[in-house]
Backbone as a ProteinNet text record, in pm:
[ID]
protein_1_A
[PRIMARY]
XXXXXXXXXXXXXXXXXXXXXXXXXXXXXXXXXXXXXXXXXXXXXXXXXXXXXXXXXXXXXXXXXXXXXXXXXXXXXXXXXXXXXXXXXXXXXXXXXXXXXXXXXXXXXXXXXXXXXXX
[TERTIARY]
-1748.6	-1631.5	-1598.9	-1489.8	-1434.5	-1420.5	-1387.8	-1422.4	-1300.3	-1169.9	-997	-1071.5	-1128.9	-1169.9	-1227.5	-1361.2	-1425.4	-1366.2	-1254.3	-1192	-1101.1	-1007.1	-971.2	-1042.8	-1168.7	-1288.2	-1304.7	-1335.4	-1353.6	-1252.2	-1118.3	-964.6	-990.4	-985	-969.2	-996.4	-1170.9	-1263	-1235.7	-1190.9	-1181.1	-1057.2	-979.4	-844.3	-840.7	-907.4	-998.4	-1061	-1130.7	-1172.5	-1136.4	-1201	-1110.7	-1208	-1171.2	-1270.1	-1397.3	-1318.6	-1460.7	-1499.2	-1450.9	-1589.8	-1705.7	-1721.4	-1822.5	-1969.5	-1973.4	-2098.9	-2177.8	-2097.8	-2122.9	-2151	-2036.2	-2102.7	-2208.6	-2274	-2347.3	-2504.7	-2480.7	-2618	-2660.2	-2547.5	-2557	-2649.2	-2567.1	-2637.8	-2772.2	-2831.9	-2968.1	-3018.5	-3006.2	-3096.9	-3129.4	-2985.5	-2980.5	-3087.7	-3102.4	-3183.9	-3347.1	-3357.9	-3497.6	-3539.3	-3430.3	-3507.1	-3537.9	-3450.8	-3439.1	-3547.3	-3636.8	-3730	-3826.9	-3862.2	-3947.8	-3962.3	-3804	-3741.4	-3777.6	-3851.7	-3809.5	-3691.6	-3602.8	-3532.2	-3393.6	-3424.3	-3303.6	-3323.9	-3402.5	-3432.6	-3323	-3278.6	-3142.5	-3058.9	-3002.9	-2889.8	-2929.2	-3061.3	-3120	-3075	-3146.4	-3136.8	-2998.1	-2886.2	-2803.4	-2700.9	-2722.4	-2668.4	-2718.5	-2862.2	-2953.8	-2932.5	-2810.2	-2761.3	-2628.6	-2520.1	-2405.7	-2437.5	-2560.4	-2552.9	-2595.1	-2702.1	-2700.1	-2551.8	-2455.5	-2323.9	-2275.7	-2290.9	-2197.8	-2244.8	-2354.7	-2435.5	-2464.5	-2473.4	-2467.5	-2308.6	-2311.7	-2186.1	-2171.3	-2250.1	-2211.8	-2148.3	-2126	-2108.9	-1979.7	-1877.2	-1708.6	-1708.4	-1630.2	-1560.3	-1431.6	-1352.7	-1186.4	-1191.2	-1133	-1147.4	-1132.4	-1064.4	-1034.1	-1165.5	-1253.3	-1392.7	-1489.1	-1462.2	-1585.4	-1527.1	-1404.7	-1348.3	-1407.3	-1381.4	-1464	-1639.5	-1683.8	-1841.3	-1818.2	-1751.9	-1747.2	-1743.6	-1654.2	-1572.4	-1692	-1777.7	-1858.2	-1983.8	-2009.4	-2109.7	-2076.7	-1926.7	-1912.2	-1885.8	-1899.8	-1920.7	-2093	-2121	-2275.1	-2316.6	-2268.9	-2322.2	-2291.5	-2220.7	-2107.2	-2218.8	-2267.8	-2379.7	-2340.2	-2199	-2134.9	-1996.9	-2018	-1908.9	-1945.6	-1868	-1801.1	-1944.1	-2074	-2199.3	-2309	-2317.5	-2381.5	-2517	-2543.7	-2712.2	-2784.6	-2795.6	-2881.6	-2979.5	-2879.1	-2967.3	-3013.5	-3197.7	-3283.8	-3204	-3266.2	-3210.1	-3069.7	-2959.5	-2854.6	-2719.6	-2799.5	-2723.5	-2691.1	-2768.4	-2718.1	-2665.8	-2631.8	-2582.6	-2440	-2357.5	-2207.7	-2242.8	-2306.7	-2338.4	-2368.6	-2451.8	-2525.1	-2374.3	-2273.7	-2149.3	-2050.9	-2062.3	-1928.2	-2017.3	-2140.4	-2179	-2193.2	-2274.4	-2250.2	-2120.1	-2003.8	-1842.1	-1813	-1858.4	-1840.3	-1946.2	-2067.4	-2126	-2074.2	-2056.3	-1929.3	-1809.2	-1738.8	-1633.6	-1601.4	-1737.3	-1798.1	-1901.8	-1860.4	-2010	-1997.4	-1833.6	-1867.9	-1865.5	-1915.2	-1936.4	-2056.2	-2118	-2237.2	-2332.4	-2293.9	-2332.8	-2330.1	-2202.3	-2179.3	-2243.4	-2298.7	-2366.6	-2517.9	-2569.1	-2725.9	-2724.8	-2606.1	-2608.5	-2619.7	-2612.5	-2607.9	-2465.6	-2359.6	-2269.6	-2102.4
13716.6	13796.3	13881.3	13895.8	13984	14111.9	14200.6	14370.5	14394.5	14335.8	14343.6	14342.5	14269.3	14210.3	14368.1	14362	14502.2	14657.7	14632.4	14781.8	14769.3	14657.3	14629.3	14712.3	14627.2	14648.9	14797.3	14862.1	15015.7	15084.4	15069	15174.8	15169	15020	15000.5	15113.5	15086.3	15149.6	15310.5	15341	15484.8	15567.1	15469	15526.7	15521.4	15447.2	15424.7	15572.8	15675	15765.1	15889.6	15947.8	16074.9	16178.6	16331.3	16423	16408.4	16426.3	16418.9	16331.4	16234.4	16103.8	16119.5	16210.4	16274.7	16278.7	16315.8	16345.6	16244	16162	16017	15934.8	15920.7	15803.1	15840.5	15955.6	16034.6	16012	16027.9	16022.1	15859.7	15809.7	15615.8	15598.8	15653	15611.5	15649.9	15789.4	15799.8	15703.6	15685.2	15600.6	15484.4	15378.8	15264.3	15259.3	15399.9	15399	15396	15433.8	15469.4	15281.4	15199.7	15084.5	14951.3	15044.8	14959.4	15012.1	15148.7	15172.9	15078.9	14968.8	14908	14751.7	14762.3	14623	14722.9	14601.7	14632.1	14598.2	14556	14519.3	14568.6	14665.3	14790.9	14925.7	14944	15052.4	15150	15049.7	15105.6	15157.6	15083.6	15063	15188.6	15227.5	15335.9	15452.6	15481.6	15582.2	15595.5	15527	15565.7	15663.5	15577.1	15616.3	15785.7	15746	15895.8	16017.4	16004.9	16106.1	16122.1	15992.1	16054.1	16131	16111.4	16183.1	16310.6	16340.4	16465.7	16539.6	16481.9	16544.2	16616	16499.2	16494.5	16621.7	16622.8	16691.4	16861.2	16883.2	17055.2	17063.4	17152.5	17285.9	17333.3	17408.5	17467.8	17396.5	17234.3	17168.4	17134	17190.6	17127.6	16996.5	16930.2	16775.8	16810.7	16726	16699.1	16610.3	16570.3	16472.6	16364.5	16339.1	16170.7	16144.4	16238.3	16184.8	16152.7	16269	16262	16130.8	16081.1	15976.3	15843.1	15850.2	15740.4	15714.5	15803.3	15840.6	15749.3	15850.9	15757.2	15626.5	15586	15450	15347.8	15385.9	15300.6	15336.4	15463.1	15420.2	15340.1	15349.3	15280	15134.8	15096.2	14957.5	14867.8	14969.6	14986.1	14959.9	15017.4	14999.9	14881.9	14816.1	14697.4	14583.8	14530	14431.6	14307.5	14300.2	14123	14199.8	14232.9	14260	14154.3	14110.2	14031.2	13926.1	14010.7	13907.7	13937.7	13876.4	13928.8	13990.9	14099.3	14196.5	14112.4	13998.2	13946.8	13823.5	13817.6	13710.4	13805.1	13732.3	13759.2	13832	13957	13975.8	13989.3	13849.7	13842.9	13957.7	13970	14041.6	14171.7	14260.6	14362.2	14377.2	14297.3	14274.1	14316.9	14292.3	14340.4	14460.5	14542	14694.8	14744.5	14665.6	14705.4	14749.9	14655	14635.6	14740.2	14795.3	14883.7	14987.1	15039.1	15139.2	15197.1	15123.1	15112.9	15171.5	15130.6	15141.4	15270.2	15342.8	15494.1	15554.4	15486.9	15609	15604.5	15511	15480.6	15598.8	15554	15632.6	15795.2	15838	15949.7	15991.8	15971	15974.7	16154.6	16201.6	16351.8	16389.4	16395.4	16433.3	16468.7	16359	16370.1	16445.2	16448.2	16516.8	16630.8	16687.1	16818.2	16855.3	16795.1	16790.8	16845	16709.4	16738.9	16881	16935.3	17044.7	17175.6	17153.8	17271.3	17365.6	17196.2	17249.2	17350
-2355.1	-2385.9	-2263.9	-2221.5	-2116.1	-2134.3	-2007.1	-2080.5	-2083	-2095.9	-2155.5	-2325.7	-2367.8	-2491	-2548.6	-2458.9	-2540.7	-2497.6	-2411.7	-2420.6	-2577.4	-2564.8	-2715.7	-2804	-2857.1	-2977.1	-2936.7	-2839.4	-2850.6	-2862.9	-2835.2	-2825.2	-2981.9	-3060.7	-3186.8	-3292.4	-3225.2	-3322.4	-3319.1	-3183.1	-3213.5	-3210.7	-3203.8	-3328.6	-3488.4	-3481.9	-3661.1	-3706	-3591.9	-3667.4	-3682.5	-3737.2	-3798.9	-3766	-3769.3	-3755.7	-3873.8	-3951.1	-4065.5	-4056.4	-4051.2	-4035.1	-3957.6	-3897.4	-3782.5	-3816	-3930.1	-3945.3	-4032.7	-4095	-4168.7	-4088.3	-3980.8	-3895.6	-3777.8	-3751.1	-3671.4	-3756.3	-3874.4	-3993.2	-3975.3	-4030.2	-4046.3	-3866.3	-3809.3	-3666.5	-3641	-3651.7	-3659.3	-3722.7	-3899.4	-3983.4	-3903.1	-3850.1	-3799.4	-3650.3	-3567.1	-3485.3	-3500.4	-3600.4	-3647.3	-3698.6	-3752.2	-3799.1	-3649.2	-3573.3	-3428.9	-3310.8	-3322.8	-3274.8	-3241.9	-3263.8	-3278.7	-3183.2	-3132	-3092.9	-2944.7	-2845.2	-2696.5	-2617.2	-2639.2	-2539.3	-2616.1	-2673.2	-2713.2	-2649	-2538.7	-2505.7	-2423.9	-2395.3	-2303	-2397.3	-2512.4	-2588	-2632.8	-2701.3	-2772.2	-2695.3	-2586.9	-2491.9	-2483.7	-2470.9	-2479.1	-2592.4	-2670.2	-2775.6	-2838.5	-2793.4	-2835.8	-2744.7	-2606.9	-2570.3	-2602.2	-2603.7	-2699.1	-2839	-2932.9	-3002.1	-2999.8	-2941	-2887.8	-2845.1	-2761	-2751.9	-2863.3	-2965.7	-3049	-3114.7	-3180.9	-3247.6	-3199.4	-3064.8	-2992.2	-2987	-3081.7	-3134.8	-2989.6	-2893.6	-2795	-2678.2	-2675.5	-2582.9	-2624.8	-2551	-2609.6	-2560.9	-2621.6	-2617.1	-2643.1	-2577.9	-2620	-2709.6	-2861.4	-2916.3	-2885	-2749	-2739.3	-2719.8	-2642.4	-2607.8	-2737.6	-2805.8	-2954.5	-2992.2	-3013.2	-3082.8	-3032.9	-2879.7	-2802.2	-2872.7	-2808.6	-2913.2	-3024.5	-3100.3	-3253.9	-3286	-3214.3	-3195	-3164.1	-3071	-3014.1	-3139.3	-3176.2	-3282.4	-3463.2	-3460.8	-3544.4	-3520.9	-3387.5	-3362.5	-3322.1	-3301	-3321.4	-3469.8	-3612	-3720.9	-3783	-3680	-3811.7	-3752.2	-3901.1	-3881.5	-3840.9	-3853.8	-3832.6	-3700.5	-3574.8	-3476.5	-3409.5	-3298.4	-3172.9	-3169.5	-3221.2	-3162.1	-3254.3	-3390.5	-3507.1	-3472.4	-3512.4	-3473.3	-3527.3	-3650.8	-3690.7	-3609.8	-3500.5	-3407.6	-3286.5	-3266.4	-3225.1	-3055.7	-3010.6	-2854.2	-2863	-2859.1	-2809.8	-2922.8	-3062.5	-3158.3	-3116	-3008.1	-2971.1	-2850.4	-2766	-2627.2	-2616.9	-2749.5	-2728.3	-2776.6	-2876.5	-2870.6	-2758.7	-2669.5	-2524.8	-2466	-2462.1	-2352.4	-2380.5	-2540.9	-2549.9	-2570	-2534.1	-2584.8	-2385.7	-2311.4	-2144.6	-2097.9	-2186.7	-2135.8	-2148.6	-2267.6	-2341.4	-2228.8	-2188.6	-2091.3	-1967.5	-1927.6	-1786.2	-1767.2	-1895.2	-1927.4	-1927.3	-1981.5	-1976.9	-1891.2	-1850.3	-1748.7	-1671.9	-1651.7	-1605.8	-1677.4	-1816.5	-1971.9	-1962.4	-1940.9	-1968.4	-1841.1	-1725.6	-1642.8	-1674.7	-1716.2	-1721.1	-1894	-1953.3	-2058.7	-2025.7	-1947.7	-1892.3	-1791.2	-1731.2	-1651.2	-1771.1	-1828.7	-1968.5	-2007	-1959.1	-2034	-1996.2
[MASK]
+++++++++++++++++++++++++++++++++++++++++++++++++++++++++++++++++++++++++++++++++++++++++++++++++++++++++++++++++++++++

């Protein structure tokens, strides 16, 4: 799949969300991390995701919503068990999570700097 394709799948997903959905799809995402602890070759995908949520999650760290939305977007494409490259097959099921979740830290990336700087 091309990254025209997965900017698509991410603009999608995170015009799809809403403020309140925040903390639903922030919860769903921990649980879903905790059953994926166990897999090695999610370590990246993990680590990642486990500092957008941290963002998401510290009150003292402002975001503009297009950014939290981005966040979102990519963790609600993260939860969907049947997206672009089903999670149920061995390795390759999380590789398009790997690709749009990479794009959001790309994307963000003086976010997150200025995140790890304290803000």
């Amino acid at each position: 799949m091309d990254a025209s394709r997965h900017d698509d799948v991410l603009r999608d997903a995170a015009s799809s969300v809403r403020p309140e959905d925040e903390e639903a799809i922030v919860e769903r995402t921990e649980a879903r991390l905790q059953s994926l602890t166990s897999r090695k070759p999610t370590w990246f995908l993990l680590r990642n995701i486990r500092i957008l949520l941290r963002m998401l999650r510290d009150r003292s760290f402002h975001m503009e919503w297009s950014s939290r939305a981005l966040i979102l977007g990519a963790l609600v494409y993260f939860l969907l068990p049947s997206d672009l490259v089903p999670d149920v097959l061995p390795v390759l099921g999380l590789t398009d999570d790997t690709l749009i979740v990479g794009m959001v830290i790309k994307r963000l990336s003086r976010e997150i700097e200025r995140y790890r700087a304290g803000g």
